[in-house]
C-alpha positions in Angstrom: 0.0 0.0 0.0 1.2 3.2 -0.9 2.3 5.9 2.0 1.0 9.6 1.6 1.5 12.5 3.3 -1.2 15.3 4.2 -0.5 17.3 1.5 -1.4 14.5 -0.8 -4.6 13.8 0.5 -5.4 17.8 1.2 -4.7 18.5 -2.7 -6.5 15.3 -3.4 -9.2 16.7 -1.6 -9.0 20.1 -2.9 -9.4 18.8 -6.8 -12.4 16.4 -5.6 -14.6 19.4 -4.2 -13.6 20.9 -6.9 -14.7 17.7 -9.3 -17.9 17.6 -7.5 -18.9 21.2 -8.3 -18.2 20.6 -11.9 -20.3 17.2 -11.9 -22.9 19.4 -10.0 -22.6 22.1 -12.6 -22.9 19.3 -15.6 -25.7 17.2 -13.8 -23.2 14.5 -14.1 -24.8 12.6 -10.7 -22.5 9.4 -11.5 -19.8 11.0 -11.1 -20.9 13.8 -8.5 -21.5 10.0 -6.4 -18.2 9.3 -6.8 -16.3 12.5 -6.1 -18.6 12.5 -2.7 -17.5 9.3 -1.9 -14.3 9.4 -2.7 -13.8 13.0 -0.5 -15.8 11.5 2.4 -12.7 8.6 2.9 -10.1 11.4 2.3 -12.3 13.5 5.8 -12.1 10.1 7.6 -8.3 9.9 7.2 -8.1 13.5 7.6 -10.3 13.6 11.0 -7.4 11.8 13.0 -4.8 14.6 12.0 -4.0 16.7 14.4 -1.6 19.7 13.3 -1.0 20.2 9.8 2.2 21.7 8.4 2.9 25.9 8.1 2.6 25.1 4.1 -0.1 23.5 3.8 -2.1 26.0 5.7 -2.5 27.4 2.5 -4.3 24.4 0.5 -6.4 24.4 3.7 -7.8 27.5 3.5 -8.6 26.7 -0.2 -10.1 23.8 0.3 -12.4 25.6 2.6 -13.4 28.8 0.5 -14.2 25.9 -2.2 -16.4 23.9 0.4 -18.2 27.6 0.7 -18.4 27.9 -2.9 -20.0 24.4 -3.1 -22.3 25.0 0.1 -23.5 28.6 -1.5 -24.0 26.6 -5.3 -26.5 23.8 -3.5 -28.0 25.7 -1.2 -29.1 28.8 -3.7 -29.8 25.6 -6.1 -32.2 24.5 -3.7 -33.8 27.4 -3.0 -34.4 28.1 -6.9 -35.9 24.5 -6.9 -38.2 24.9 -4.2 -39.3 27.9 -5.2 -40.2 26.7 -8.7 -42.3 24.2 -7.1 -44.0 26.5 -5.4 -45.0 28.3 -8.5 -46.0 24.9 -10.0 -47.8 24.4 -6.9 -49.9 27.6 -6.8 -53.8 28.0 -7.8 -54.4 29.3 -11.2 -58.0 30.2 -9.9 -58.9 33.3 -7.7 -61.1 32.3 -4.7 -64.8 32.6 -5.5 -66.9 34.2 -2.9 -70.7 34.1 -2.3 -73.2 37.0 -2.0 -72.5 37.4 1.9 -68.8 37.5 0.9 -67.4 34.4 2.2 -65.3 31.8 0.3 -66.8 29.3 -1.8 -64.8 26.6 -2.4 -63.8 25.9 -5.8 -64.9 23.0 -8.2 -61.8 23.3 -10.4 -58.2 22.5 -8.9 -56.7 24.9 -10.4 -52.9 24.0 -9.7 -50.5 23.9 -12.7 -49.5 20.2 -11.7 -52.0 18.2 -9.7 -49.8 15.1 -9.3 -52.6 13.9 -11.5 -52.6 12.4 -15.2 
């Protein structure tokens, strides 16, 4: 088995957030799997490091301000996803009232998708 230091597996870490933002990017889910994966044994090695050189402070601090970049990219993705469903998920008919002004419930659905065929 081969011996590496923690400057091989922080640059290997590095390039695999870095992989998984541009499987993210691509929709490539295979291989945004695999980067995961892959970076999730790298943090379990990683996680019983205690001190890591002067030098590699540097890859360190990239690794996180590309974690951030990944973090912001899912979690605005998200948000743009949920609230297209929302829009989907909206009435496209006003509420109907009666004479004495209450609400009368509505016959039609009205949603843009029902979850119906």
């Amino acid at each position: 088995m081969e011996t590496r230091t923690t400057h091989d597996y922080l640059v290997q870490l590095r390039d695999l957030i870095l992989l998984e933002r541009e499987c993210a990017k691509a929709l490539d889910m295979k291989g945004m799997t695999e980067a995961m994966q892959a970076k999730e044994e790298i943090v379990k090695v990683l996680g019983h490091i205690q001190v890591i050189d002067p030098e590699d402070h540097i890859i360190a601090a990239q690794i996180r301000s590309e974690n951030r970049r990944n973090a912001f990219l899912f979690k605005s993705t998200l948000g743009w996803i949920r609230q297209t469903m929302e829009f989907f998920g909206q009435k496209t008919v006003t509420s109907t009232y009666s004479a004495y002004g209450n609400p009368v419930a509505s016959q039609v659905n009205g949603r843009l998708l029902s979850g119906r065929i």
